[in-house]
C-alpha positions as CSV (number, residue, x, y, z in Angstrom):
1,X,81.4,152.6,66.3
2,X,84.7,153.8,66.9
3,X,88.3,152.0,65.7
4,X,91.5,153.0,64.6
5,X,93.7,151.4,61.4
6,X,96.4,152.3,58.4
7,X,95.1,152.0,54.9
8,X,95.4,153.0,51.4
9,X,93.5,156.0,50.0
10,X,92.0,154.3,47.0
11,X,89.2,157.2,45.8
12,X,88.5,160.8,46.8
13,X,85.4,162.8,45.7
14,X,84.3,166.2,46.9
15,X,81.8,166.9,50.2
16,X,80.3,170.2,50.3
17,X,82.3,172.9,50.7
18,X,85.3,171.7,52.9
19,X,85.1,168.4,53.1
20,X,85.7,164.8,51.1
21,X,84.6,161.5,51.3
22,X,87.9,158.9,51.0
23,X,87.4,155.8,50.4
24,X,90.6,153.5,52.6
25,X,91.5,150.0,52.0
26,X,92.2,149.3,55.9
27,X,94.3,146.4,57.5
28,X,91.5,145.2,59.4
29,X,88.5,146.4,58.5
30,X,88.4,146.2,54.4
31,X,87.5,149.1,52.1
32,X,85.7,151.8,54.6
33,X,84.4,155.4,53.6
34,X,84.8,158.6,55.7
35,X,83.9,161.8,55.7
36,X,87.1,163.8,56.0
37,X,86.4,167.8,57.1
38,X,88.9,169.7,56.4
39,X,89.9,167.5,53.6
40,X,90.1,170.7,50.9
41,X,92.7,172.3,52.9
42,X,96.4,172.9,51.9
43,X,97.4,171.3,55.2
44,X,95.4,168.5,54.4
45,X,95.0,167.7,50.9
46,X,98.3,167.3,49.9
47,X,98.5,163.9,51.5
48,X,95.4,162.8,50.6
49,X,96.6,161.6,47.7
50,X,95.6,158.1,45.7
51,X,97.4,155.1,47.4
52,X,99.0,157.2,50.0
53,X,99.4,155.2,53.0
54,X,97.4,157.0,56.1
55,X,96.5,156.2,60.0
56,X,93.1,156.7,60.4
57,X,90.5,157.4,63.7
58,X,86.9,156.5,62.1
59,X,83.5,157.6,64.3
60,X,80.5,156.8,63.2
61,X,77.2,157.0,65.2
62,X,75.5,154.2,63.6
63,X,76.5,151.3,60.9
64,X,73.9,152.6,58.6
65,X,75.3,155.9,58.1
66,X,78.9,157.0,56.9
67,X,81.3,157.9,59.5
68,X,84.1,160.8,59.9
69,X,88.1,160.0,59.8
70,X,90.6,161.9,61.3
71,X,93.9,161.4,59.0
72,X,97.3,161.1,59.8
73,X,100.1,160.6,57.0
74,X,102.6,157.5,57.3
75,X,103.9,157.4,53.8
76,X,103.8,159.5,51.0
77,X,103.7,156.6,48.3
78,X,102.4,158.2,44.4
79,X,104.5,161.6,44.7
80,X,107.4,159.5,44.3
81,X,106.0,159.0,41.2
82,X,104.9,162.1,39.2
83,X,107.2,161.8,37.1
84,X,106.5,158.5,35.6
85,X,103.7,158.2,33.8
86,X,103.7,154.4,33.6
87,X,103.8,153.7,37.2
88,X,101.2,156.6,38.3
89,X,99.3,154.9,35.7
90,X,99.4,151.8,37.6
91,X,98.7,153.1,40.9
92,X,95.4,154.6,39.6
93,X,94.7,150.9,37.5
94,X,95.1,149.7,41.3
95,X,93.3,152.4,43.3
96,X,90.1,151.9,40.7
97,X,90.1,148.0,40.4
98,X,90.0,147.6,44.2
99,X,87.7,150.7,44.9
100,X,85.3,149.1,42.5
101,X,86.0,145.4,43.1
102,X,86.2,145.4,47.0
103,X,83.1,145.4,49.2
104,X,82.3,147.8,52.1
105,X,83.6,146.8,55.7
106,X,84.8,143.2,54.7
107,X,88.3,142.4,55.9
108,X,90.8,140.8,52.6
109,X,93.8,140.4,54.9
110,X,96.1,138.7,52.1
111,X,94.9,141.4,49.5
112,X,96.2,144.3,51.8
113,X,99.3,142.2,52.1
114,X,99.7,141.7,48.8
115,X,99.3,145.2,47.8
116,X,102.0,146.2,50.6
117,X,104.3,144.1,49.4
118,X,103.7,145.1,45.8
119,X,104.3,149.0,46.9
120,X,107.0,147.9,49.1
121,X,108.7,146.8,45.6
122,X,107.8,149.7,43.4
123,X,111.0,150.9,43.2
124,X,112.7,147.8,41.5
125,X,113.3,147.4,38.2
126,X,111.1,144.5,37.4
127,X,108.1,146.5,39.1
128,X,105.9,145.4,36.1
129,X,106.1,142.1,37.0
130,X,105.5,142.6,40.8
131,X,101.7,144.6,39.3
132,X,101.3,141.7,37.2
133,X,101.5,139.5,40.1
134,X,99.9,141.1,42.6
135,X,96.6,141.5,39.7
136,X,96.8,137.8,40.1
137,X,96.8,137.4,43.4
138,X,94.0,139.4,43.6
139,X,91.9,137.8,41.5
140,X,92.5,134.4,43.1
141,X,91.5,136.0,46.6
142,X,88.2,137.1,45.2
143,X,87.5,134.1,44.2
144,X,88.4,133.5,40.7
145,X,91.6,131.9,41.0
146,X,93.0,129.1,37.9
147,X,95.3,126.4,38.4
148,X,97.0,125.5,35.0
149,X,99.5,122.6,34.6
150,X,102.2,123.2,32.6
151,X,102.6,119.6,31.7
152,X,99.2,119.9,29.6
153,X,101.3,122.1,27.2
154,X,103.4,120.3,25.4
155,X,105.6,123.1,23.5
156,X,105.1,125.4,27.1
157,X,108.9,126.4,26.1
158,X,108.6,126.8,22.4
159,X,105.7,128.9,22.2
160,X,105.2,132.5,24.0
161,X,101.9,132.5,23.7
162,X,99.4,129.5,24.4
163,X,95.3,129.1,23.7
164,X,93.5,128.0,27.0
165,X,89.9,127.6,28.1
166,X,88.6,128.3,31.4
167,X,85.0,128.4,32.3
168,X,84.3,127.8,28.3
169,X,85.8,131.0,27.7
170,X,89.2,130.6,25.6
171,X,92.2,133.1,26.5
172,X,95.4,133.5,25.3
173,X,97.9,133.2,28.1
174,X,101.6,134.0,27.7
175,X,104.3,130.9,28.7
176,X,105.9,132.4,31.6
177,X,102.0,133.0,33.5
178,X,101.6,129.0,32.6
179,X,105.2,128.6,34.3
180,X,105.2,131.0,37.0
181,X,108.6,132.2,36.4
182,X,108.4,136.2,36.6
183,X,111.9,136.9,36.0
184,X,113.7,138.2,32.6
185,X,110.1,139.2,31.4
186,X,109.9,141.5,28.4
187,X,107.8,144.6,27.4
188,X,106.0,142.6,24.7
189,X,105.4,139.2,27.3
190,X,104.1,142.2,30.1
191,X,101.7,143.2,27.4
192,X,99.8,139.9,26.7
193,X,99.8,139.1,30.5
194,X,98.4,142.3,31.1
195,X,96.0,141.5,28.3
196,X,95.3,138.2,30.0
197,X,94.5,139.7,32.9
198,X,91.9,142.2,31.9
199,X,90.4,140.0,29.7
200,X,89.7,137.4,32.6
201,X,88.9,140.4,35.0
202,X,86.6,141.9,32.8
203,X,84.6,138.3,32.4
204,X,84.6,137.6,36.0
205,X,84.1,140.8,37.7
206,X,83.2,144.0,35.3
207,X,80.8,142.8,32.4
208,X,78.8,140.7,34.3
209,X,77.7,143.4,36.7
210,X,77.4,146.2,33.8
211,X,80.6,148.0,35.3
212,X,83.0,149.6,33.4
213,X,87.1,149.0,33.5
214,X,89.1,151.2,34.7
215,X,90.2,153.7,31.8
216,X,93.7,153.9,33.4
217,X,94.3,150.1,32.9
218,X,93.8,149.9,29.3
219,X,96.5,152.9,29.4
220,X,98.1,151.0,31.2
221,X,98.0,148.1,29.2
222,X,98.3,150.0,26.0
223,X,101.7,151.5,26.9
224,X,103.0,148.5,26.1
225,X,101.7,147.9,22.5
């Protein structure tokens, strides 16, 4: 099987001597692994970075065993942002969420979108509430997706926080989630949405499958206490 695509690098591990197995979340063809020789080079591996954006040339000679890319660099996304802690925080929340969420060789065209439009806005100031969003999105598209209407809360722009119960499991949701209105957010709203989020996550996807969350999204998430 031979095909070509641009993806995200969302996990790296090490292959023998000179090698690494990537994991890419591709345009067409979902979250794929490779083989990538070479991949411990200087020339190589300082692109191979998490959430970089890549082209890719996969071969495999058989769907049963894991194929080889060839890598090519298109955008040098997370050394932008060394120097923020917050932010490379988030793109490793990201990177580990969908390395551990998405399965193998199954196209999620709206989640790829929505992740490029997210990175696409990393650079503005309410970036927080772009990651927010796109965590929401994302958990719609896999499945798990609430509909909540704001009429059923009566003081919805009193209150910052509301109590709400979805598959008999009760949450606290902050107002503006309820509204859909990401704009003026502050630290301490980001927090409990963030909090919301996990908390649904982690009932949905991670503790029902034994599966840890991500240690970089509680940072994440804790930065904000």
């Amino acid at each position: 099987m031979n095909w070509q695509d641009e993806g995200f690098i969302i996990s790296k591990k090490k292959f023998r001597e000179n090698a690494i197995i990537l994991e890419i979340f591709t345009s067409q063809f979902g979250k794929v692994s490779g083989i990538v020789y070479g991949g411990t080079s200087r020339k190589i591996k300082n692109y191979l970075q998490l959430i970089n954006k890549i082209f890719i040339v996969y071969n495999s000679k058989s769907e049963n065993r894991i194929g080889y890319f060839k890598t090519e660099l298109i955008d040098a996304i997370s050394p932008k942002y060394f120097n923020n802690k917050k932010k490379i925080l988030c793109l490793n929340s990201l990177s580990s969420i969908l390395s551990i969420l998405l399965p193998e060789n199954q196209s999620y065209k709206k989640v790829y979108q929505s992740l490029n439009d997210l990175l696409n806005k990393f650079d503005d100031k309410n970036w927080l509430t772009h990651y927010l969003n796109w965590e929401l999105d994302l958990i719609n598209n896999l499945g798990f997706g609430f509909d909540i209407n704001p009429k059923k809360f009566p003081e919805i722009h009193s209150k910052k926080i509301h109590n709400i119960t979805i598959d008999n499991i009760q949450y606290n949701i902050p107002a503006f989630l309820v509204l859909k209105k990401f704009n003026n957010i502050n630290l301490e709203e980001i927090y409990h949405g963030l909090n919301f989020c996990r908390n649904l996550m982690e009932n949905k996807f991670f503790n029902p499958n034994n599966i840890r969350f991500p240690h970089s999204r509680r940072l994440l998430e804790n930065k904000f206490l």
